[in-house]
PABAKOL-339439 format. One line per 2 residues: number of its first residue (from 1); their letters; for each residue x, y, z of N, C-alpha, C. Coordinates in steps of 0.05 Angstrom, whole numbers. Example, Ala and Ser with C-alpha at 12.3 -4.5 7.8 and 13.67 -1.06 7.14 Angstrom:
// PABAKOL-339439
1) as) 264 -114 156 246 -90 156 264 -66 156 ~ 257 -45 142 273 -21 143 258 1 157 $
//
This chain:
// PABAKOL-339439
1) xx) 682 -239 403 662 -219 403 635 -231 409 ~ 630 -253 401 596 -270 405 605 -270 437 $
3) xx) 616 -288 449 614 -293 477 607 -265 490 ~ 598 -240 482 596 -221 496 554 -220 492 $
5) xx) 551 -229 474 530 -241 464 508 -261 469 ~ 520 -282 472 514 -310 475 501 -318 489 $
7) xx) 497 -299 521 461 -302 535 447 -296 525 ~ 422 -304 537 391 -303 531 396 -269 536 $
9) xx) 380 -258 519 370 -226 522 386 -211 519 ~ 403 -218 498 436 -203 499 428 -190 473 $
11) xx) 412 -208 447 418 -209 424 381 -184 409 ~ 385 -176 402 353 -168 388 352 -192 360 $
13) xx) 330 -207 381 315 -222 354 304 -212 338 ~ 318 -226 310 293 -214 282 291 -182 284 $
15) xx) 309 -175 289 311 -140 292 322 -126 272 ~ 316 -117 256 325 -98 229 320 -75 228 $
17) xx) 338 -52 232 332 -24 237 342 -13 209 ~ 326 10 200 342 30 179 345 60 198 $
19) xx) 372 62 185 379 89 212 394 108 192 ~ 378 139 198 394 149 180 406 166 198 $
21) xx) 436 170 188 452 183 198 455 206 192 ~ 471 236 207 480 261 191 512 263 199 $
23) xx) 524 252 173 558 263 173 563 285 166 ~ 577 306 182 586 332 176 594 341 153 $
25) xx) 612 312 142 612 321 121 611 318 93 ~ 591 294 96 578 283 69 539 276 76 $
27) xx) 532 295 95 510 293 97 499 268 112 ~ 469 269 105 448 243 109 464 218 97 $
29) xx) 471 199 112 472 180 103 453 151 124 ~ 450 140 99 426 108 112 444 86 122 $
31) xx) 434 77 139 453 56 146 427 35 162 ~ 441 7 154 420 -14 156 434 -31 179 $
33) xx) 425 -36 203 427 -53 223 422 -88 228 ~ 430 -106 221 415 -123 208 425 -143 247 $
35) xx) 407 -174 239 404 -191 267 434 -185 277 ~ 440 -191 256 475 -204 266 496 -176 289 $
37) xx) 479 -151 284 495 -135 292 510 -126 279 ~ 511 -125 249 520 -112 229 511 -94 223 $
39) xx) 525 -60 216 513 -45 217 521 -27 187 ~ 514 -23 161 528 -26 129 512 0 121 $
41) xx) 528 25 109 512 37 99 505 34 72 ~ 482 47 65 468 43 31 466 74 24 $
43) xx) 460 71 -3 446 92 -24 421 84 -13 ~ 406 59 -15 371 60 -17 377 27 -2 $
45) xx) 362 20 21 362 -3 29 321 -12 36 ~ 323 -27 44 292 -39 54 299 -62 71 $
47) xx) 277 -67 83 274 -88 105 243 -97 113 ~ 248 -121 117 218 -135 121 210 -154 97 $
49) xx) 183 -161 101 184 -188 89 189 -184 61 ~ 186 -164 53 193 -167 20 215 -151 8 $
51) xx) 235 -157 38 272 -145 30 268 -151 5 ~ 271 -175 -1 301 -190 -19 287 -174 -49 $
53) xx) 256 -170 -54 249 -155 -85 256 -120 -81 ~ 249 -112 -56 253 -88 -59 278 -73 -58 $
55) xx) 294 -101 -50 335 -95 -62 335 -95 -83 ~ 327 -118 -91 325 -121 -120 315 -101 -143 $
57) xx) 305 -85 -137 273 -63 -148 300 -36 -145 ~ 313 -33 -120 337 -17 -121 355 -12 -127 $
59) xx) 370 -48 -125 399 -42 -146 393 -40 -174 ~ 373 -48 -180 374 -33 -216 375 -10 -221 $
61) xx) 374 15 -196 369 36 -197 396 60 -185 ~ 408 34 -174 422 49 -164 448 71 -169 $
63) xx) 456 56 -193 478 77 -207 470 102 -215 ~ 436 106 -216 424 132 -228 419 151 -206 $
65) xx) 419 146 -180 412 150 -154 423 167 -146 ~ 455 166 -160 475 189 -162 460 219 -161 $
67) xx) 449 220 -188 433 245 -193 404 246 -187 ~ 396 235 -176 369 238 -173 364 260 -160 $
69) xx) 337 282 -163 323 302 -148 316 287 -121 ~ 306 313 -104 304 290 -79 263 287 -98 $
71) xx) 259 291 -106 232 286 -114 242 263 -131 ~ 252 253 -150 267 227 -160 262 208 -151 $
73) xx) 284 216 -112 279 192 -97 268 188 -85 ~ 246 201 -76 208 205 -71 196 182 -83 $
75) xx) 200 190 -110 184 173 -132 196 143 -137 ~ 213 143 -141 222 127 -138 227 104 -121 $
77) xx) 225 107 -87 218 98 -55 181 92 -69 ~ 168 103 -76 139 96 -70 130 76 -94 $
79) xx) 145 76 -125 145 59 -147 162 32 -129 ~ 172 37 -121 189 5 -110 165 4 -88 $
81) xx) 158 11 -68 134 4 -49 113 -10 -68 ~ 96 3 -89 83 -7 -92 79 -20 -119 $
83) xx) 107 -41 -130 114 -54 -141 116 -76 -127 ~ 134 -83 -103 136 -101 -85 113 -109 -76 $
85) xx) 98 -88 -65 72 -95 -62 50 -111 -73 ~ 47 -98 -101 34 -100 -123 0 -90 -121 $
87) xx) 8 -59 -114 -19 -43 -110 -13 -15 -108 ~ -31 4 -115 -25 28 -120 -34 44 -87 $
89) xx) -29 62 -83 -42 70 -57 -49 105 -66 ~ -67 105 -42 -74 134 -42 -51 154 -25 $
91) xx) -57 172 -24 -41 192 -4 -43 189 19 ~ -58 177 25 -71 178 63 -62 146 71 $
93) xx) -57 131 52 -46 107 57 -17 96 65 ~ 8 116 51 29 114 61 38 139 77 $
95) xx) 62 137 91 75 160 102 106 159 82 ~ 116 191 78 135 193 69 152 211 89 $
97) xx) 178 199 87 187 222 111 220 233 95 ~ 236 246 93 248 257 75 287 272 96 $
99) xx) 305 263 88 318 277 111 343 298 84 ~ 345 324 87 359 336 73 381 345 88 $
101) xx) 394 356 52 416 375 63 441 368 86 ~ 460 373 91 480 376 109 475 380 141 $
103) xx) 461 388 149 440 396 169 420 371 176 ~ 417 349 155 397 336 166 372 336 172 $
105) xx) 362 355 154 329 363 162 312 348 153 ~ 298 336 183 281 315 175 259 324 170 $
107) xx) 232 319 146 207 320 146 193 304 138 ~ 168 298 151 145 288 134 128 304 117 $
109) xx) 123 281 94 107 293 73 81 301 77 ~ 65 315 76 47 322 79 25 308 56 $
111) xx) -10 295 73 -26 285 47 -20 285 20 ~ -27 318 8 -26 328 -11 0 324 -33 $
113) xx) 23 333 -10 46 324 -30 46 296 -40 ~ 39 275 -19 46 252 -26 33 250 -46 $
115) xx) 7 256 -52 -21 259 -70 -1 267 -96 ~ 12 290 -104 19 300 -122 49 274 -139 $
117) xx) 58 261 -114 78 252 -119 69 219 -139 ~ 41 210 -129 26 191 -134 26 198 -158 $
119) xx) 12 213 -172 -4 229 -198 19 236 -211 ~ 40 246 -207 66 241 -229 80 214 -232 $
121) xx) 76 198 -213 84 168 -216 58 154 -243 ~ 39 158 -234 19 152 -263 18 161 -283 $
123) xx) 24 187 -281 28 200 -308 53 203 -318 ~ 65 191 -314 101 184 -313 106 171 -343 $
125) xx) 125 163 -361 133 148 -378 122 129 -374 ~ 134 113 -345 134 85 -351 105 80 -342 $
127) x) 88 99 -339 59 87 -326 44 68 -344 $
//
């Protein structure tokens, strides 16, 4: 399989895609594309320079992930951002984008929601 590979310009360097998929019949599902041409689906994945904490920040989460609201895993995607990070952000600072249902309906979050989603993350238990 490499020898199909193995020229110059064959391969995407340093290339890490998150791709979400819609199966007919188990919905949205994420799937992570990594150098090698491996392509693995997840519950919750990340990529970039601060993979390896924001896996880490996920698999502790993951058995609960089961039930999560999709507002859950809202909050939850933006507590791991800006944990990894180690900074809080405003609404106008990140983008949230959201894919539901069986159908696959993709949206972005709008300012405000993100705003609202921030403000229950602080006022949360664990704030």
């Amino acid at each position: 399989a490499q020898i199909n590979t193995q020229s110059a310009s064959m391969r995407p360097l340093a290339c890490m895609s998150l791709v979400v998929g819609v199966d007919d019949e188990i919905g949205p599902t994420l799937y992570k594309l990594d150098c090698a041409g491996h392509v693995l689906p997840y519950k919750a994945a990340a990529t970039g320079p601060k993979e390896q904490e924001a896996m880490n920040f996920l698999e502790k989460r993951v058995d609960a992930m089961k039930s999560y609201s999709e507002d859950d895993a809202i909050r939850t995607a933006i507590t791991c951002l800006g944990s990894v990070l180690g900074s809080d952000f405003r609404g106008n600072e990140i983008e949230v984008g959201t894919v539901n249902g069986k159908a696959g309906k993709f949206r972005m979050l709008p300012e405000g929601e993100i705003e609202g989603h921030l403000n229950a993350i602080a006022d949360g238990p664990d704030a």
